[in-house]
PDB file of N, CA, C and O in Angstrom:
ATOM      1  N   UNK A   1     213.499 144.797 144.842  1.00  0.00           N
ATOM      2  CA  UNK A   1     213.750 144.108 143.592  1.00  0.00           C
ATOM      3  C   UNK A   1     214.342 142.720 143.822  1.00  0.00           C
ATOM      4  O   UNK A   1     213.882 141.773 143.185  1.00  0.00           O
ATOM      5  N   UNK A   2     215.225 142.564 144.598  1.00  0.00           N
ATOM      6  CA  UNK A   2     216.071 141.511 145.206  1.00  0.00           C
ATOM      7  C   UNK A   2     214.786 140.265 145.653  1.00  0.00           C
ATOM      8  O   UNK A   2     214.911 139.099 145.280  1.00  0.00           O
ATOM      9  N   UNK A   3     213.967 140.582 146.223  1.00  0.00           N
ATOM     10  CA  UNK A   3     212.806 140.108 146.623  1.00  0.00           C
ATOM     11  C   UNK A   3     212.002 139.158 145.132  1.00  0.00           C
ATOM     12  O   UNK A   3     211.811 137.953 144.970  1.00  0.00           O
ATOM     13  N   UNK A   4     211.819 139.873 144.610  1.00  0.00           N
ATOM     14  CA  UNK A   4     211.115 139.626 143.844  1.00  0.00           C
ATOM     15  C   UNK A   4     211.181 138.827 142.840  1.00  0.00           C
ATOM     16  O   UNK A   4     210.243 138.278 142.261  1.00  0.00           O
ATOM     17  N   UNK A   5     213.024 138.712 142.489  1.00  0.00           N
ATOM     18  CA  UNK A   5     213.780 137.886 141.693  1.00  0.00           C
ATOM     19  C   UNK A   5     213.924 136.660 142.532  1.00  0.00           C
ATOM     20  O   UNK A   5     214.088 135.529 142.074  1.00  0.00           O
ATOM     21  N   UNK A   6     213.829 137.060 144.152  1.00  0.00           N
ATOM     22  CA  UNK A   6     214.076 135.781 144.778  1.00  0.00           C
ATOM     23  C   UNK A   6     212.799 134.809 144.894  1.00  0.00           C
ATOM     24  O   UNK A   6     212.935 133.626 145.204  1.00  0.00           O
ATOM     25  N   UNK A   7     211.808 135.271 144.679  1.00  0.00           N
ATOM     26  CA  UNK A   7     210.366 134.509 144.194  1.00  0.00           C
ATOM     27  C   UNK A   7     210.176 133.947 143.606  1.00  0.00           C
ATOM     28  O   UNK A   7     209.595 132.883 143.818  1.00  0.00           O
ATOM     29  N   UNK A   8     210.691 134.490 142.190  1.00  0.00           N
ATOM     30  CA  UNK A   8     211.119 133.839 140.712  1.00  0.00           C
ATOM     31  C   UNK A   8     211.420 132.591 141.057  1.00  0.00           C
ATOM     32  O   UNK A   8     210.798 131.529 141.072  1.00  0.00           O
ATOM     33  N   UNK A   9     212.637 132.974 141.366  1.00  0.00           N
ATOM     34  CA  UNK A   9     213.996 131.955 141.556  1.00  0.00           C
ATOM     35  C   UNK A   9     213.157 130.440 141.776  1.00  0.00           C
ATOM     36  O   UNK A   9     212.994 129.422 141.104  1.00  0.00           O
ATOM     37  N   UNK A  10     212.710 130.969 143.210  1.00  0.00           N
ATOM     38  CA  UNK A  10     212.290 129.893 143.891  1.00  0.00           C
ATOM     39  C   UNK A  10     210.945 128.901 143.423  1.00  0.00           C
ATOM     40  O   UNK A  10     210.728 127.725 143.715  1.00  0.00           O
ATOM     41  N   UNK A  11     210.125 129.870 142.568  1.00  0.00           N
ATOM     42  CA  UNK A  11     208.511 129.735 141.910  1.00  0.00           C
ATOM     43  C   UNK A  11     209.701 128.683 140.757  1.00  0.00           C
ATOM     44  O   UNK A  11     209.310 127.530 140.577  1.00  0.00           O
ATOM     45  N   UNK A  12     210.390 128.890 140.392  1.00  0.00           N
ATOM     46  CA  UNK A  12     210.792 128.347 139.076  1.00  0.00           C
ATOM     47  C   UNK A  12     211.840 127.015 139.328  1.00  0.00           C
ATOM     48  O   UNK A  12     212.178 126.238 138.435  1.00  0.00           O
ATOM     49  N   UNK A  13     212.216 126.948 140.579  1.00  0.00           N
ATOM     50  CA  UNK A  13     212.777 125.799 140.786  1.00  0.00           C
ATOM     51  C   UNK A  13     211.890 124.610 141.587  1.00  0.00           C
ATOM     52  O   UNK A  13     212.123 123.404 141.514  1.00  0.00           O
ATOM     53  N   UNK A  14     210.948 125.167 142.273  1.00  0.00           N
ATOM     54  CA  UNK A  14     209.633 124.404 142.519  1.00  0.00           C
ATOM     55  C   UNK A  14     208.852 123.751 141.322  1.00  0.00           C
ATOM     56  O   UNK A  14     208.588 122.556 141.184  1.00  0.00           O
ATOM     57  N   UNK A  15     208.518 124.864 140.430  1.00  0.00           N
ATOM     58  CA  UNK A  15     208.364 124.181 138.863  1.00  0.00           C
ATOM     59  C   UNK A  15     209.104 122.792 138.424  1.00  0.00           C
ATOM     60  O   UNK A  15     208.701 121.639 138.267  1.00  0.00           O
ATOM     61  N   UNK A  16     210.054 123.274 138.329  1.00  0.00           N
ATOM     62  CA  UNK A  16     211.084 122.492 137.675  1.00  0.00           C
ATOM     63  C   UNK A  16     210.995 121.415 138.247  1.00  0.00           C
ATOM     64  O   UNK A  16     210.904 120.417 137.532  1.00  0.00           O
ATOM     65  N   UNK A  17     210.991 121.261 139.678  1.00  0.00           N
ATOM     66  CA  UNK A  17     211.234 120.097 140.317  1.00  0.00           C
ATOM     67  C   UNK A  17     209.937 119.178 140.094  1.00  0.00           C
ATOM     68  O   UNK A  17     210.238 117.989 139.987  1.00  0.00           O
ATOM     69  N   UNK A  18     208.389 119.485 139.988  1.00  0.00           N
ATOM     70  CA  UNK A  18     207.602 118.711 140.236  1.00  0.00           C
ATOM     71  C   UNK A  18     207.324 118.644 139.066  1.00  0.00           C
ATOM     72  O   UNK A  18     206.636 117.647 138.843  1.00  0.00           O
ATOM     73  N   UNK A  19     207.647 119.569 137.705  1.00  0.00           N
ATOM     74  CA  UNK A  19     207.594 118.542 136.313  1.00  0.00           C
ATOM     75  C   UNK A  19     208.747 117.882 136.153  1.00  0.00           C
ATOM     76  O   UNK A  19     208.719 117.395 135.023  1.00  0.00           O
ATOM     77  N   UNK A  20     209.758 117.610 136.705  1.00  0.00           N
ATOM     78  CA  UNK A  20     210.901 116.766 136.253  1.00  0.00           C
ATOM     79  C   UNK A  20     210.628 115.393 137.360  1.00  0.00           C
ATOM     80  O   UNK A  20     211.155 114.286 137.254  1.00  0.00           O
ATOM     81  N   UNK A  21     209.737 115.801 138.332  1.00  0.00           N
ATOM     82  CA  UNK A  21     208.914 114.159 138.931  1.00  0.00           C
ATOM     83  C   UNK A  21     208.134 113.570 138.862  1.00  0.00           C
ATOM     84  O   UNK A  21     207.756 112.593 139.509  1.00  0.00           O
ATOM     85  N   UNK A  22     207.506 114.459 137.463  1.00  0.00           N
ATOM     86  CA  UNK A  22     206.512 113.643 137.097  1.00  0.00           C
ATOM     87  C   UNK A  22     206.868 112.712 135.773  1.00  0.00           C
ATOM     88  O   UNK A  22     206.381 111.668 135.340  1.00  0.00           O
ATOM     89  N   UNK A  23     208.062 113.667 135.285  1.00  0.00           N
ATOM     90  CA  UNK A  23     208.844 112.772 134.287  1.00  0.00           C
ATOM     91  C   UNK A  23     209.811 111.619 134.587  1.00  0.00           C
ATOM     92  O   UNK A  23     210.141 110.640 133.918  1.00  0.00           O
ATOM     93  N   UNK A  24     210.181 112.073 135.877  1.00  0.00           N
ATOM     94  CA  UNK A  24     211.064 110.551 136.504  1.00  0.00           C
ATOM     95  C   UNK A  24     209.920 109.568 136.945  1.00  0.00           C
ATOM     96  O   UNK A  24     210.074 108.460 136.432  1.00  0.00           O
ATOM     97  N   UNK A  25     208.645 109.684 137.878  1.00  0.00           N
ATOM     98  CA  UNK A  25     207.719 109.151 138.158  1.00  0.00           C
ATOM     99  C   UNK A  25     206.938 107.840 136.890  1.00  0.00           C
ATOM    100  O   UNK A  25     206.520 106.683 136.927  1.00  0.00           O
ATOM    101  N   UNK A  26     207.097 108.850 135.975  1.00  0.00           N
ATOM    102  CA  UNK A  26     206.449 108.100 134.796  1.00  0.00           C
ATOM    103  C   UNK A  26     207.671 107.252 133.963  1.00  0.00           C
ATOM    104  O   UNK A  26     207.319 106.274 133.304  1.00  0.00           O
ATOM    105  N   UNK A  27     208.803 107.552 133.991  1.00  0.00           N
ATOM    106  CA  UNK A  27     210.031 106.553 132.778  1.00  0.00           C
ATOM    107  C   UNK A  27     210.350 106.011 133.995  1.00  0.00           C
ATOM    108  O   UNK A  27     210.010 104.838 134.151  1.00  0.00           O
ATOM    109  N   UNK A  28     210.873 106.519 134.832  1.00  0.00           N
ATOM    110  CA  UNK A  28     211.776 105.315 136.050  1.00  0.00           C
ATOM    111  C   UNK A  28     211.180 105.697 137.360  1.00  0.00           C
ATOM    112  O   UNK A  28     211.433 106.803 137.836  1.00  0.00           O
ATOM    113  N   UNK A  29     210.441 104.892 137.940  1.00  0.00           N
ATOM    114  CA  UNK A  29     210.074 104.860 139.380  1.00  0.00           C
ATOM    115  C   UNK A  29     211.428 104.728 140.200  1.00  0.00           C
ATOM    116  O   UNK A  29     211.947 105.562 140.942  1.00  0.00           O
ATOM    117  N   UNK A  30     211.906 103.310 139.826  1.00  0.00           N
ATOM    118  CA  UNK A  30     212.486 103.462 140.873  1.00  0.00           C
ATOM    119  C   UNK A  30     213.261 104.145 141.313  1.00  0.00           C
ATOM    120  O   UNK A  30     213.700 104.051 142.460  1.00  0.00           O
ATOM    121  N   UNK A  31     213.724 105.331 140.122  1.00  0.00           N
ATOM    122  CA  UNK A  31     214.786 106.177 140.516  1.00  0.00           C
ATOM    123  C   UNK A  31     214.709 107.714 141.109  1.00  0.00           C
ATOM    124  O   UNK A  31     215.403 108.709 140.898  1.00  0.00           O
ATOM    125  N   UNK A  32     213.737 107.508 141.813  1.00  0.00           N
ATOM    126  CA  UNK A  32     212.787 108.654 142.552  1.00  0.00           C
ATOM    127  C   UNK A  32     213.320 108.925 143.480  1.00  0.00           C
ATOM    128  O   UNK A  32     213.539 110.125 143.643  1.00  0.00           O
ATOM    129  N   UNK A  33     213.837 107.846 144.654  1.00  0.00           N
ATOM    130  CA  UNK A  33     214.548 108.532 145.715  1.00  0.00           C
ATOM    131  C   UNK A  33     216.371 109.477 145.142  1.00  0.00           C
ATOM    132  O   UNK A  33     216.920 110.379 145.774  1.00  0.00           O
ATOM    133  N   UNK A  34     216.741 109.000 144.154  1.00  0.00           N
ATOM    134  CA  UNK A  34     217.953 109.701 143.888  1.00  0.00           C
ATOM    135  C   UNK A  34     217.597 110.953 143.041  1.00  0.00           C
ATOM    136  O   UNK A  34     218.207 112.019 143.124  1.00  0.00           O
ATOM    137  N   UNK A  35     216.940 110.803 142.527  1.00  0.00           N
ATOM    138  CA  UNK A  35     216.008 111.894 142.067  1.00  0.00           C
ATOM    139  C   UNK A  35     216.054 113.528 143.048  1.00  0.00           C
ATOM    140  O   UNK A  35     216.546 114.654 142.978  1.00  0.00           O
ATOM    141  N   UNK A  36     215.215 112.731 143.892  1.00  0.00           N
ATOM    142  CA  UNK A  36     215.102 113.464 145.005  1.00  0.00           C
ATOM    143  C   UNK A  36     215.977 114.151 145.770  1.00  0.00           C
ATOM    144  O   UNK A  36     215.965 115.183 146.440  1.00  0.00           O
ATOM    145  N   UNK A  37     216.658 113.388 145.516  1.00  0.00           N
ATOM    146  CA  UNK A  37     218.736 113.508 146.480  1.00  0.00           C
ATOM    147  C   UNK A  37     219.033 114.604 145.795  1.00  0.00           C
ATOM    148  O   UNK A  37     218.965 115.754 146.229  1.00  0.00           O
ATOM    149  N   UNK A  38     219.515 114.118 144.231  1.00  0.00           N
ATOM    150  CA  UNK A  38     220.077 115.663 143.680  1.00  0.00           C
ATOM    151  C   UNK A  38     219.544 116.949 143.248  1.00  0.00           C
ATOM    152  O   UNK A  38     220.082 118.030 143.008  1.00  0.00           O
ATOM    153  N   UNK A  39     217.949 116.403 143.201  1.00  0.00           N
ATOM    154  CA  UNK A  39     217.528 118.054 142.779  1.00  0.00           C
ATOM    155  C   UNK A  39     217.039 118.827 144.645  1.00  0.00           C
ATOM    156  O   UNK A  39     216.402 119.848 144.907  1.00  0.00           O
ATOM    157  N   UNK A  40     217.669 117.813 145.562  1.00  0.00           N
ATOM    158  CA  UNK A  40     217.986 118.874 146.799  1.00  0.00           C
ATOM    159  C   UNK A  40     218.938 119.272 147.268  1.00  0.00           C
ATOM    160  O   UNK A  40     219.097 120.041 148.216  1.00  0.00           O
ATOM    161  N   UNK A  41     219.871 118.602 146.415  1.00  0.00           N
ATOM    162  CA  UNK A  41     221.368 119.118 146.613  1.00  0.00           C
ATOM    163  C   UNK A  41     221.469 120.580 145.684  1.00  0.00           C
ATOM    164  O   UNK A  41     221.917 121.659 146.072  1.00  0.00           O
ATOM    165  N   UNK A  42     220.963 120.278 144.479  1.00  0.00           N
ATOM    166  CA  UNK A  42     220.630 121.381 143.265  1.00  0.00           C
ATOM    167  C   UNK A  42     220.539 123.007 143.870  1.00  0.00           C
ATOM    168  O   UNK A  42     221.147 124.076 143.844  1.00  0.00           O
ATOM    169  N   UNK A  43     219.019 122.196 144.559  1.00  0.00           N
ATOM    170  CA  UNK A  43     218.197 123.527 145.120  1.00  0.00           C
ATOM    171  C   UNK A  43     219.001 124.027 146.496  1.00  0.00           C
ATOM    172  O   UNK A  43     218.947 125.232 146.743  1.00  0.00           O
ATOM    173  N   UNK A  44     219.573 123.357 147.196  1.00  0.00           N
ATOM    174  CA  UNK A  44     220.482 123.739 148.331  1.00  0.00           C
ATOM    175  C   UNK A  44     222.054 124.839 147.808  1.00  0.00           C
ATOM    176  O   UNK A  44     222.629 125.759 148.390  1.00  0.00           O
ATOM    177  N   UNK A  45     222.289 124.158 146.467  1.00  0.00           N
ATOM    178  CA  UNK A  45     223.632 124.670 145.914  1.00  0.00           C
ATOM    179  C   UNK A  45     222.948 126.075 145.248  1.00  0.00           C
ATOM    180  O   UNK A  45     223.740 127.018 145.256  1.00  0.00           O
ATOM    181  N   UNK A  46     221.732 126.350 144.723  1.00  0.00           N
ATOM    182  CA  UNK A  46     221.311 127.667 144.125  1.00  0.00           C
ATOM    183  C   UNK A  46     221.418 128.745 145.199  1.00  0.00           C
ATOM    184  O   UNK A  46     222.184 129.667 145.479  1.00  0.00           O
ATOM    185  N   UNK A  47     220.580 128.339 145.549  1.00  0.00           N
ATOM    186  CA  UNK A  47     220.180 128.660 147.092  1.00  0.00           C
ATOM    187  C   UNK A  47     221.293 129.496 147.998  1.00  0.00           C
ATOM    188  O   UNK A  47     221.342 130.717 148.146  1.00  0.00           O
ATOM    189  N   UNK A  48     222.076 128.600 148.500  1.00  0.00           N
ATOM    190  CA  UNK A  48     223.420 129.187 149.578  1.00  0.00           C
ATOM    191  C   UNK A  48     224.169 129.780 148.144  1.00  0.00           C
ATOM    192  O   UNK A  48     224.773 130.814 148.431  1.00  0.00           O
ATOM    193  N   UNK A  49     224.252 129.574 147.277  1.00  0.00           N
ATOM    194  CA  UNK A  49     224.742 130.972 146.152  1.00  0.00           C
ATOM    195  C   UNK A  49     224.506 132.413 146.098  1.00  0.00           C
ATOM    196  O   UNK A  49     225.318 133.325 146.256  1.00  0.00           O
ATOM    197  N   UNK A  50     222.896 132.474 145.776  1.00  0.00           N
ATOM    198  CA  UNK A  50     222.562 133.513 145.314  1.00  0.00           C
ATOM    199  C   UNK A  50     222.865 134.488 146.266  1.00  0.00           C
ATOM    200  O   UNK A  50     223.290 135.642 146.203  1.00  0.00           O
ATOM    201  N   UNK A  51     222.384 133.374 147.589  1.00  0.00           N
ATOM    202  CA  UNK A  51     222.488 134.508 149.132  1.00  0.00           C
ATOM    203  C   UNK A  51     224.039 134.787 149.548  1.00  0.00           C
ATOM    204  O   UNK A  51     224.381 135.819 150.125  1.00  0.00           O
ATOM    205  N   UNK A  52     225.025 133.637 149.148  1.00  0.00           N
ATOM    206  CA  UNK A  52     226.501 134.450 149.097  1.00  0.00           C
ATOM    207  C   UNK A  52     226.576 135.562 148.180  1.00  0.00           C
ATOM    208  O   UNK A  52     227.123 136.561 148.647  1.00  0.00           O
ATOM    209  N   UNK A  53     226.234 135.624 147.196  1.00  0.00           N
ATOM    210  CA  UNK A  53     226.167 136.803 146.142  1.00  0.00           C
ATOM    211  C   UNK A  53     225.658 137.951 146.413  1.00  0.00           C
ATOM    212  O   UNK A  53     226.017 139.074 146.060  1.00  0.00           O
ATOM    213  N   UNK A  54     224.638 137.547 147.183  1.00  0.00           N
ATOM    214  CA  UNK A  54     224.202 139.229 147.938  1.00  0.00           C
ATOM    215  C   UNK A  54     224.303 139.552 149.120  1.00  0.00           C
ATOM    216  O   UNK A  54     223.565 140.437 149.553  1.00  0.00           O
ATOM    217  N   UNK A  55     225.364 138.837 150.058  1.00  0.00           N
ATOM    218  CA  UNK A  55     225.594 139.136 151.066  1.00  0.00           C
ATOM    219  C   UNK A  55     227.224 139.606 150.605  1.00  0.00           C
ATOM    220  O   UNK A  55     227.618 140.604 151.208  1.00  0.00           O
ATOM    221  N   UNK A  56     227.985 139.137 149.833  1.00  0.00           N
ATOM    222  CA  UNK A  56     228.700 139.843 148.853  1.00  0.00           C
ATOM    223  C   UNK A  56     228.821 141.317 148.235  1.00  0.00           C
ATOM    224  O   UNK A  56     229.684 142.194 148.260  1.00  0.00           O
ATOM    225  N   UNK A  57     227.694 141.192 147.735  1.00  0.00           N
ATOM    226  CA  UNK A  57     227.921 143.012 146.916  1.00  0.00           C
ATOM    227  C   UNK A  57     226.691 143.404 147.790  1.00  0.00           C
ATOM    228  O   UNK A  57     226.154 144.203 147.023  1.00  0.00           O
ATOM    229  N   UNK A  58     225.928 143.365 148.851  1.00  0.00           N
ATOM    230  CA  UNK A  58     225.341 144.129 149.265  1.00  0.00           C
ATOM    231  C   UNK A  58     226.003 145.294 150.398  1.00  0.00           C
ATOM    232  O   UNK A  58     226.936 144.905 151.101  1.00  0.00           O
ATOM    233  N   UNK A  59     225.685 146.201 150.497  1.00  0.00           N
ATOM    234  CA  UNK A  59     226.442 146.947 151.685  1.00  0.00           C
ATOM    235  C   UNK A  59     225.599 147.181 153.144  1.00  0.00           C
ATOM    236  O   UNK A  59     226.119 147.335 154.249  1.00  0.00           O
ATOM    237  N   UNK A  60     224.997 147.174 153.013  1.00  0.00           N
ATOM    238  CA  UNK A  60     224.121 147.294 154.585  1.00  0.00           C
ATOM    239  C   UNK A  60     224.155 145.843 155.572  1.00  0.00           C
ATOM    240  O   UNK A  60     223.144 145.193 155.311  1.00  0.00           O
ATOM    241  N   UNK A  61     224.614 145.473 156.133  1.00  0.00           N
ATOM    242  CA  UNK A  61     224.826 144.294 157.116  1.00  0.00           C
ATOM    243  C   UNK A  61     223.188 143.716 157.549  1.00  0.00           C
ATOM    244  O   UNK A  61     222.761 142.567 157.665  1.00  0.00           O
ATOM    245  N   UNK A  62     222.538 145.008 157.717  1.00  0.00           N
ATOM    246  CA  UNK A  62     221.012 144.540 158.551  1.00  0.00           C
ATOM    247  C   UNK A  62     220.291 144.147 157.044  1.00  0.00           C
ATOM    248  O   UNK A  62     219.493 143.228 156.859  1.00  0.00           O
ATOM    249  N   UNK A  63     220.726 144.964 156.184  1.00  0.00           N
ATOM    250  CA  UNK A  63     219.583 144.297 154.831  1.00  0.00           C
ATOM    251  C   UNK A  63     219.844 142.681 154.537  1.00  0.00           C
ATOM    252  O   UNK A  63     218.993 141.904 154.104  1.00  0.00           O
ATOM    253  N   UNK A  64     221.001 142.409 154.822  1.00  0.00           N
ATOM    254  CA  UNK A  64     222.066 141.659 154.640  1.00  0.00           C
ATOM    255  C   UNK A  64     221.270 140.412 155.410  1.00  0.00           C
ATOM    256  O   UNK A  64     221.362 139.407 154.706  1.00  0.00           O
ATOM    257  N   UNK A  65     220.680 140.213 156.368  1.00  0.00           N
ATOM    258  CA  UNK A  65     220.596 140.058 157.354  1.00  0.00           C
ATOM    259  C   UNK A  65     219.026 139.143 157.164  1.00  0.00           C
ATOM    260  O   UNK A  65     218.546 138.009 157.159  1.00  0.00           O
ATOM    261  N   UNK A  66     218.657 140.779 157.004  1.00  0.00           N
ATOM    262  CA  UNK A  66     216.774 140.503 156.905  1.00  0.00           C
ATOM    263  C   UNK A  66     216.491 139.491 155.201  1.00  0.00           C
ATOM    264  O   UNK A  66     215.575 138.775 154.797  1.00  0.00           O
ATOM    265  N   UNK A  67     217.577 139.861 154.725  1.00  0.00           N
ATOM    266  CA  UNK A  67     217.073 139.519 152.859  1.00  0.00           C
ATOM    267  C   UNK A  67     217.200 138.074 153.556  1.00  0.00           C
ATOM    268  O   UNK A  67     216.177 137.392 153.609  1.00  0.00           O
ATOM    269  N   UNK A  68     218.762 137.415 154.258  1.00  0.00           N
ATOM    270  CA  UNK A  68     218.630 135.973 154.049  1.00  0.00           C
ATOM    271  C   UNK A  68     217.429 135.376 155.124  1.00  0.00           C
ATOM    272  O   UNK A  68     216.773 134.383 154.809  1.00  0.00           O
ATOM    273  N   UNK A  69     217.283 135.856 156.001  1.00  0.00           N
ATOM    274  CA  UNK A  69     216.157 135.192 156.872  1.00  0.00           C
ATOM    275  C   UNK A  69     214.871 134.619 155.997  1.00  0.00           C
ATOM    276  O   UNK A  69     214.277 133.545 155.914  1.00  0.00           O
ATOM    277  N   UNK A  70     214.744 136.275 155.230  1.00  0.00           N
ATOM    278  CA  UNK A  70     213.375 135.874 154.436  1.00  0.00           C
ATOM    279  C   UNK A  70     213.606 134.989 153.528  1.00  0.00           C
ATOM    280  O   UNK A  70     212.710 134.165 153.344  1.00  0.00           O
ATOM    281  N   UNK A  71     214.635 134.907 152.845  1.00  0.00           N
ATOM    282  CA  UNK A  71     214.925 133.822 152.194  1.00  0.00           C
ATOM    283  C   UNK A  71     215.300 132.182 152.489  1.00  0.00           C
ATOM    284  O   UNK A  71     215.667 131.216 151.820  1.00  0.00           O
ATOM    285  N   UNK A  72     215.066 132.397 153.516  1.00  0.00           N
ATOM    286  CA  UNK A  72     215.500 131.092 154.321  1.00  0.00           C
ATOM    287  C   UNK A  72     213.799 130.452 154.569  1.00  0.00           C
ATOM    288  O   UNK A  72     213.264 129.344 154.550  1.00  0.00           O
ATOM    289  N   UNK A  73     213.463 131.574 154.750  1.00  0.00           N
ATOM    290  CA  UNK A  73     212.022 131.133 155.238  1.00  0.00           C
ATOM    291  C   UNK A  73     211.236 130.768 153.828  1.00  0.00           C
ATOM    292  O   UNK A  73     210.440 129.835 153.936  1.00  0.00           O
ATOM    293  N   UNK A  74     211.327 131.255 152.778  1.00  0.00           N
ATOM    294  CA  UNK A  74     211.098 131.279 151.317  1.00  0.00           C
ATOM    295  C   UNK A  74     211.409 130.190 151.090  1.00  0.00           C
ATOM    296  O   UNK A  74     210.430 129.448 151.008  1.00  0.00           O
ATOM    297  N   UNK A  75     212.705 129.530 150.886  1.00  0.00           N
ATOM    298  CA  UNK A  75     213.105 128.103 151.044  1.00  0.00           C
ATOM    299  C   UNK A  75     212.684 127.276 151.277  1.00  0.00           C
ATOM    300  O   UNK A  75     212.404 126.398 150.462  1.00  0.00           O
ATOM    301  N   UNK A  76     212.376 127.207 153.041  1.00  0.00           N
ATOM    302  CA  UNK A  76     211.566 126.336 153.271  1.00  0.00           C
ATOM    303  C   UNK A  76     210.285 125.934 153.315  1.00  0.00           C
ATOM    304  O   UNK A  76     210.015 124.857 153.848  1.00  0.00           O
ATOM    305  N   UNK A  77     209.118 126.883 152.661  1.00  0.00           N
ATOM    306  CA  UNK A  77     208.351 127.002 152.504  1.00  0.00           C
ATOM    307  C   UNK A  77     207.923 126.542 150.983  1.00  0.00           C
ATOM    308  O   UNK A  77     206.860 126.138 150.511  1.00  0.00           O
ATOM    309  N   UNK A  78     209.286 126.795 150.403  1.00  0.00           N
ATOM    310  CA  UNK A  78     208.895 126.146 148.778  1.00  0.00           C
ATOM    311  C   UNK A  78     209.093 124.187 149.679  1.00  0.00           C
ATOM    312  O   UNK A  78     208.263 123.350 150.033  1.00  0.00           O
ATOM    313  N   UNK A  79     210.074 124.222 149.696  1.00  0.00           N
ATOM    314  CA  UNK A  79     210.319 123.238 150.073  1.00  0.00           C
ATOM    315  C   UNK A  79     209.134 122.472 150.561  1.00  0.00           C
ATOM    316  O   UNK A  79     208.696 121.696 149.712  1.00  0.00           O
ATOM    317  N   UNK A  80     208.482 122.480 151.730  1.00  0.00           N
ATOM    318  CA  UNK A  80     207.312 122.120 152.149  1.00  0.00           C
ATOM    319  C   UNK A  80     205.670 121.450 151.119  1.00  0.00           C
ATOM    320  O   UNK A  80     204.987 120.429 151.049  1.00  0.00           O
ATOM    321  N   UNK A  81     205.751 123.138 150.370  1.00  0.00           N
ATOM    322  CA  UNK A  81     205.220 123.059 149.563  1.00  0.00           C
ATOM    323  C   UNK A  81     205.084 121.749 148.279  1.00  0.00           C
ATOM    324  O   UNK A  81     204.123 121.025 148.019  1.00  0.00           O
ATOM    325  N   UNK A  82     206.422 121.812 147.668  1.00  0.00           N
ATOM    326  CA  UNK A  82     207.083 120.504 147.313  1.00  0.00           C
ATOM    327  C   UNK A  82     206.757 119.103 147.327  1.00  0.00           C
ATOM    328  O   UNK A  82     206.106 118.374 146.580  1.00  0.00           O
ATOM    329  N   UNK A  83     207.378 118.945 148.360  1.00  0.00           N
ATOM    330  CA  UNK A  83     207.043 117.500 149.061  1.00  0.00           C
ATOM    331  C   UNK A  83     205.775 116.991 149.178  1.00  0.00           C
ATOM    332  O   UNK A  83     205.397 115.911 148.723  1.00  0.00           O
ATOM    333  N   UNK A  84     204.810 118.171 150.097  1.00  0.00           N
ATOM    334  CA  UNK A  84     203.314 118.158 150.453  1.00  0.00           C
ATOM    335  C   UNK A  84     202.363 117.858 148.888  1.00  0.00           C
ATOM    336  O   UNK A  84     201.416 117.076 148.805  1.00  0.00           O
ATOM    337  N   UNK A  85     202.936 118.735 147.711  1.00  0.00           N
ATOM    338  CA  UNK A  85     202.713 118.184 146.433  1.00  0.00           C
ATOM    339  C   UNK A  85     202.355 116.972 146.224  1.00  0.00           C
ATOM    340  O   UNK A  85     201.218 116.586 145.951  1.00  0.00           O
ATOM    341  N   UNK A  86     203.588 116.156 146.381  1.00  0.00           N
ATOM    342  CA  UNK A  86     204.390 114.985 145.823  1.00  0.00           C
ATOM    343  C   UNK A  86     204.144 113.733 146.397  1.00  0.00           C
ATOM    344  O   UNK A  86     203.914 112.710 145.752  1.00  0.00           O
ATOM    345  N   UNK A  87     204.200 113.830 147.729  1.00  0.00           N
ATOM    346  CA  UNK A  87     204.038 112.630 148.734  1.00  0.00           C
ATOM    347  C   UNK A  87     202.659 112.493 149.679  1.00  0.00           C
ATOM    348  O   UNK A  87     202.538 111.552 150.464  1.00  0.00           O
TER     349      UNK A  87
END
């Protein structure tokens, strides 16, 4: 389940990010690189949250373990994704 919300998460902040650059893209160019700055600070601050939160109330150390890897890898893969979009 944890999985699956973490897809969400990530499907929906990828969203977010490349319609909110197409709305900075189109009213203010030039303000694209700061743009950029905080909705990766954003996505960095969700991010190292959710996975404190379930490394928090989870009890198994190895689930603990395997959830953030995959999520790390999830990350950067939105991430990638992203950019490769955009630029």
């Amino acid at each position: 389940m944890i999985y699956v919300a973490t897809v969400c998460l990530l499907t929906l902040l990828g969203v977010v990010y490349v319609k909110l650059y197409d709305v900075v893209k189109a009213h203010q160019p030039e303000a694209l690189p700061r743009f950029y700055l905080i909705m990766t600070v954003i996505r960095m601050i969700l991010v190292a949250s959710l996975a404190g939160i379930y490394a928090l109330l989870a009890e198994d150390r190895q689930e603990v373990i395997r959830f953030i890897a995959i999520y790390m890898v999830m990350y950067v893969a939105m991430m990638v994704v992203t950019l490769s979009m955009r630029h």
